[in-house]
Biotite code that builds the C-alpha atoms (Angstrom):
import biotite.structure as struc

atoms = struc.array([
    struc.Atom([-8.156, 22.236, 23.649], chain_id="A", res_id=1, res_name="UNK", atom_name="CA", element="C"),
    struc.Atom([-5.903, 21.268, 20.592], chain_id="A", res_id=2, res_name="UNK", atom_name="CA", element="C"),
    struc.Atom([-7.657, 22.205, 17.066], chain_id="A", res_id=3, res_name="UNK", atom_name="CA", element="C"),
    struc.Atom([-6.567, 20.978, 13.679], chain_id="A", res_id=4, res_name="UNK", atom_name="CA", element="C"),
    struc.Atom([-6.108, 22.626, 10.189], chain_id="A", res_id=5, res_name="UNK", atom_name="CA", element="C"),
    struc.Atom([-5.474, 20.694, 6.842], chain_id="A", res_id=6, res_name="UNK", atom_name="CA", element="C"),
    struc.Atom([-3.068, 22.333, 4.436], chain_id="A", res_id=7, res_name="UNK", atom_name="CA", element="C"),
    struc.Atom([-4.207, 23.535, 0.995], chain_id="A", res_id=8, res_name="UNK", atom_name="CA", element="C"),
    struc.Atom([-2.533, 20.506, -0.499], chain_id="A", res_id=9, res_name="UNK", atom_name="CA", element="C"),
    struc.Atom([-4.495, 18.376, 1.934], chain_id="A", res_id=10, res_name="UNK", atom_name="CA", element="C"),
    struc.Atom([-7.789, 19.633, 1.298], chain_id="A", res_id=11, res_name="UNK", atom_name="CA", element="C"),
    struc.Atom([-6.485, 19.332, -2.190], chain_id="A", res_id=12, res_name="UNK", atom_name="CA", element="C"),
    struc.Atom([-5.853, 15.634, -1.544], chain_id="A", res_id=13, res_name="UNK", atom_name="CA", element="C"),
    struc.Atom([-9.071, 15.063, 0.324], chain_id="A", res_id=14, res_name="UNK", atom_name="CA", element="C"),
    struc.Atom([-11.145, 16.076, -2.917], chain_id="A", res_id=15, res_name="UNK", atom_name="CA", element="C"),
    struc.Atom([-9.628, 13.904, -5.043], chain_id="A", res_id=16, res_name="UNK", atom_name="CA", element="C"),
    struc.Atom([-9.947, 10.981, -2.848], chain_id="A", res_id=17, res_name="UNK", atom_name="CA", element="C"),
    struc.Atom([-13.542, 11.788, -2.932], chain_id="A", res_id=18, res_name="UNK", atom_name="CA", element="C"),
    struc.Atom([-13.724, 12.176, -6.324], chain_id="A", res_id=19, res_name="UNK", atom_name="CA", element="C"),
    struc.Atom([-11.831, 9.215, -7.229], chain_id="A", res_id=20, res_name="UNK", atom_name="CA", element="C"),
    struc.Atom([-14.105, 7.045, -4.567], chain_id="A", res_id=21, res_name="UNK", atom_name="CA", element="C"),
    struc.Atom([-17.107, 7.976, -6.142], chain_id="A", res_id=22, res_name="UNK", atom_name="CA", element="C"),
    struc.Atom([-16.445, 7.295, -9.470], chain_id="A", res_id=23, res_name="UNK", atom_name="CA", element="C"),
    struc.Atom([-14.962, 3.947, -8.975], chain_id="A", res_id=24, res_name="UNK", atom_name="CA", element="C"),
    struc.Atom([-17.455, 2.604, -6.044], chain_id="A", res_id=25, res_name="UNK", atom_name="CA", element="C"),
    struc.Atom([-20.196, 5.429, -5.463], chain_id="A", res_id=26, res_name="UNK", atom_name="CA", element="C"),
    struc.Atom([-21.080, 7.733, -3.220], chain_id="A", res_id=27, res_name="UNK", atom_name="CA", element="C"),
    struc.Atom([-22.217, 5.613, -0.075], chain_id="A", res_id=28, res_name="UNK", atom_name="CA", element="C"),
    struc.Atom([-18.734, 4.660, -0.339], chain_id="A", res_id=29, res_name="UNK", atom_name="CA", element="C"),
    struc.Atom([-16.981, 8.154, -0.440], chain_id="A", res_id=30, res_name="UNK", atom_name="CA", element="C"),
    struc.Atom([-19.074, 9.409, 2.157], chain_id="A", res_id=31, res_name="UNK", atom_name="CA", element="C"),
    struc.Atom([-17.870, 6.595, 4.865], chain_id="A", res_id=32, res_name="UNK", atom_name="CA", element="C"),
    struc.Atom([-13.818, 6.464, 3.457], chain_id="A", res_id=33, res_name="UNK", atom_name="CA", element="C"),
    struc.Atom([-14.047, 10.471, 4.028], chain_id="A", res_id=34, res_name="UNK", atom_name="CA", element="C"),
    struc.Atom([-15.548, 10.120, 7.585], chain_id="A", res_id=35, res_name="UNK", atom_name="CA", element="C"),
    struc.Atom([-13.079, 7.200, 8.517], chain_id="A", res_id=36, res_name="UNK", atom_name="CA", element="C"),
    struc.Atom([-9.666, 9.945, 7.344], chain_id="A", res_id=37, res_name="UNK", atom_name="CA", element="C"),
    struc.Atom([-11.860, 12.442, 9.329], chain_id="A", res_id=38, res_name="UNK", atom_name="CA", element="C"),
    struc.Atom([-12.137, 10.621, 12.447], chain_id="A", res_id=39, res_name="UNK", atom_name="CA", element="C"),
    struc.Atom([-8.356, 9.737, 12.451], chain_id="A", res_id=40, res_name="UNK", atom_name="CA", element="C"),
    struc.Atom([-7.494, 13.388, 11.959], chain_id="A", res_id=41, res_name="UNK", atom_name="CA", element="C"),
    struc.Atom([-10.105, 13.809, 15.288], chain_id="A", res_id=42, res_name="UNK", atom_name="CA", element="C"),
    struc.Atom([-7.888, 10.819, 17.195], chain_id="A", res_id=43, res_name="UNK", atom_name="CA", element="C"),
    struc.Atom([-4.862, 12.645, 16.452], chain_id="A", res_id=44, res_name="UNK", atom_name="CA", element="C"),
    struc.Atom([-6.072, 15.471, 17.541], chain_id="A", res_id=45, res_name="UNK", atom_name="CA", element="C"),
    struc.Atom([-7.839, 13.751, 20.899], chain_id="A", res_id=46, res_name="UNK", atom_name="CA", element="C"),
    struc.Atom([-4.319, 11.739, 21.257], chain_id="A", res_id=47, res_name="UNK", atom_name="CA", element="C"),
    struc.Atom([-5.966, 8.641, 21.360], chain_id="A", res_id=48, res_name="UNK", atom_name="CA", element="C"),
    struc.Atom([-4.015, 7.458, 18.014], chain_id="A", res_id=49, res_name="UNK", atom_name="CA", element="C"),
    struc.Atom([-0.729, 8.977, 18.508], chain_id="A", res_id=50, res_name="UNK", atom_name="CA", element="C"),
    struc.Atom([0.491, 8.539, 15.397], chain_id="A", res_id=51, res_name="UNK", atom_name="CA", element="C"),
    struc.Atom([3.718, 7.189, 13.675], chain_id="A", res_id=52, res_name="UNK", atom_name="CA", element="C"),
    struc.Atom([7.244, 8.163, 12.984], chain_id="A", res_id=53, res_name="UNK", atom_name="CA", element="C"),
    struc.Atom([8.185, 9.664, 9.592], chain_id="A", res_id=54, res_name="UNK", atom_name="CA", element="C"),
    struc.Atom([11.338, 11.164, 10.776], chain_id="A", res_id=55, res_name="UNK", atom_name="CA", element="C"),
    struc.Atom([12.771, 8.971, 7.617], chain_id="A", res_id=56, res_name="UNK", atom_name="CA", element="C"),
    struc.Atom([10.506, 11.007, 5.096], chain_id="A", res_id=57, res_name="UNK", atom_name="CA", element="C"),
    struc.Atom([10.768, 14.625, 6.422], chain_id="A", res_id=58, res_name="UNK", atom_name="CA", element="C"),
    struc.Atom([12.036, 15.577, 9.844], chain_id="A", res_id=59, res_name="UNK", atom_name="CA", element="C"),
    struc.Atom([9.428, 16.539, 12.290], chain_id="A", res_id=60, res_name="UNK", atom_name="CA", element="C"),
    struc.Atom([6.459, 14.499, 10.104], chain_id="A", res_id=61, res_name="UNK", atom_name="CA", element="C"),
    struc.Atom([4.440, 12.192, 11.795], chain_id="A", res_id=62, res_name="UNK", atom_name="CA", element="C"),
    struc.Atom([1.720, 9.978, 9.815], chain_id="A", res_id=63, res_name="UNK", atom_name="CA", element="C"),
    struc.Atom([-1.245, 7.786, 10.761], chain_id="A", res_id=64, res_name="UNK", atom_name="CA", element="C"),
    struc.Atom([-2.114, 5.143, 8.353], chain_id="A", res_id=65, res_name="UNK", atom_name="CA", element="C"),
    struc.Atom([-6.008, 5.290, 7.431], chain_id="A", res_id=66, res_name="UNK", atom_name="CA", element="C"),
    struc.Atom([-7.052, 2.314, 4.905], chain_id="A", res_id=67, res_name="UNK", atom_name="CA", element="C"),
    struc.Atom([-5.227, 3.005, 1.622], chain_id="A", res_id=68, res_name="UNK", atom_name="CA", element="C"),
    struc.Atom([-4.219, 6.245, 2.649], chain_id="A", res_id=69, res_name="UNK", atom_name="CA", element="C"),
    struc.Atom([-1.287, 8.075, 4.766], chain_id="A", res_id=70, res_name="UNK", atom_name="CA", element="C"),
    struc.Atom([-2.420, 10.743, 6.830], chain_id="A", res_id=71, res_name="UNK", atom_name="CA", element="C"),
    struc.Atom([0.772, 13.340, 7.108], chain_id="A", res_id=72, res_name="UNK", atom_name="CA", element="C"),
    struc.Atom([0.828, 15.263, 10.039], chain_id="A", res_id=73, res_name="UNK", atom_name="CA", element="C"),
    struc.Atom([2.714, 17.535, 12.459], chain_id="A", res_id=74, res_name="UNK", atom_name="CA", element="C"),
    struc.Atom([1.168, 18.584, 15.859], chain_id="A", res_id=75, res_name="UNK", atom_name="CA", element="C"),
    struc.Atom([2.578, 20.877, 18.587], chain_id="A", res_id=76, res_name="UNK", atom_name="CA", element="C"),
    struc.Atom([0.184, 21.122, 21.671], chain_id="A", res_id=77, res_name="UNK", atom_name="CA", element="C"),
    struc.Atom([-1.694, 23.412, 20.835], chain_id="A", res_id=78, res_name="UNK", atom_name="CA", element="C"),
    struc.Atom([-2.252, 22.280, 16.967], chain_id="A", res_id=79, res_name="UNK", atom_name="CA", element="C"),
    struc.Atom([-2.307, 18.735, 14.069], chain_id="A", res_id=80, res_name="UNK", atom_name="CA", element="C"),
    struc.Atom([-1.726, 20.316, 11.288], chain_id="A", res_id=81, res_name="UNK", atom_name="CA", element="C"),
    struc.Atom([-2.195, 18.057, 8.325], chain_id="A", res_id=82, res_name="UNK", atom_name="CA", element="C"),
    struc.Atom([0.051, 18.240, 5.354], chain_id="A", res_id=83, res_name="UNK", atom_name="CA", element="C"),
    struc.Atom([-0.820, 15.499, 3.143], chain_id="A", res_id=84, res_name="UNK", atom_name="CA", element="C"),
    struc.Atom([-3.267, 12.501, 2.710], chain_id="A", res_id=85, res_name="UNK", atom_name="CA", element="C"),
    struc.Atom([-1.595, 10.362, 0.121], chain_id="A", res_id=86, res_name="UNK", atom_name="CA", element="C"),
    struc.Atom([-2.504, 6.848, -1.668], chain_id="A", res_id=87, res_name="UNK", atom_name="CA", element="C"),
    struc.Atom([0.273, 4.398, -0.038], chain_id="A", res_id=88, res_name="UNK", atom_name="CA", element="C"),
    struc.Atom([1.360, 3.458, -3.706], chain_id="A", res_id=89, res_name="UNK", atom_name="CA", element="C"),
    struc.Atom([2.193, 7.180, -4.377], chain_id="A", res_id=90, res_name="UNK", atom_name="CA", element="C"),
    struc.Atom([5.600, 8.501, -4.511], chain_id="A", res_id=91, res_name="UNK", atom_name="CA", element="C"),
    struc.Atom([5.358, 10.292, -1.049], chain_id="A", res_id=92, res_name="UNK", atom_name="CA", element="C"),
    struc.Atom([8.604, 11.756, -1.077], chain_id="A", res_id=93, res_name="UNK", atom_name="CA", element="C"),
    struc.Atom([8.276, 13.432, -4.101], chain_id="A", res_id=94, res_name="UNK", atom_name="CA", element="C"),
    struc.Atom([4.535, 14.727, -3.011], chain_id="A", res_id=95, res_name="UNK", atom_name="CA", element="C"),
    struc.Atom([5.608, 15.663, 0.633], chain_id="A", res_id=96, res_name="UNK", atom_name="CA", element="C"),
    struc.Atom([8.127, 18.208, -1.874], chain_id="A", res_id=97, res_name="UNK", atom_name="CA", element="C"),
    struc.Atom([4.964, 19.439, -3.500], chain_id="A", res_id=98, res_name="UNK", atom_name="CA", element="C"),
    struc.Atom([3.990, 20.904, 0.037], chain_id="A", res_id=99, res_name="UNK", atom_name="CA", element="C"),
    struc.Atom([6.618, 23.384, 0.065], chain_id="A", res_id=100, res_name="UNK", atom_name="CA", element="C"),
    struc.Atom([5.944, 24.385, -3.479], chain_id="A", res_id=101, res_name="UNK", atom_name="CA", element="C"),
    struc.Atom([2.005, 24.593, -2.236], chain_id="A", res_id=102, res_name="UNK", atom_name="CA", element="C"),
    struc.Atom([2.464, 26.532, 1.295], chain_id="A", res_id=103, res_name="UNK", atom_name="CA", element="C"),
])
């Protein structure tokens, strides 16, 4: 059975999403935006979302797009690891760098 693990820059990512969603529209709100990037992550894994192509942004990345949010993955079979979860209005190349820096 395929697993997942999020990156320290993920996890990273994931708190200030939280963070950021509870100050600006509570914690109701947090709670359910953190469950929807957490059952993506679980589709991925499951391979009932497969994902999209981001060959153009980092060879061998794949993303799924989660509602503001892009969900930054590779998988092999036995493993989705997640790299990133960054805002859509973020400068994702330059924060798909900071994963080297981070790893």
């Amino acid at each position: 059975m395929r697993g997942y693990v999020l990156s320290p820059a993920a996890e990273h990512d994931l708190d200030d999403i939280w963070d950021y969603t509870v100050d600006r529209w509570g914690e109701a709100q947090a709670e359910r935006y953190i469950l929807n990037i957490e059952s993506t992550v679980q589709s991925l894994v499951d391979g009932t979302q497969p994902g999209l192509s981001a060959e153009g942004i980092r060879k061998g990345y794949r993303k799924a797009l989660v509602g503001m949010h892009v969900v930054f993955f590779r998988q092999s079979a036995e493993l989705v690891e997640v790299i990133r979860i960054l805002h859509q209005q973020m400068d994702i190349p330059g924060r798909l760098g900071d994963f080297d820096q981070v790893r």
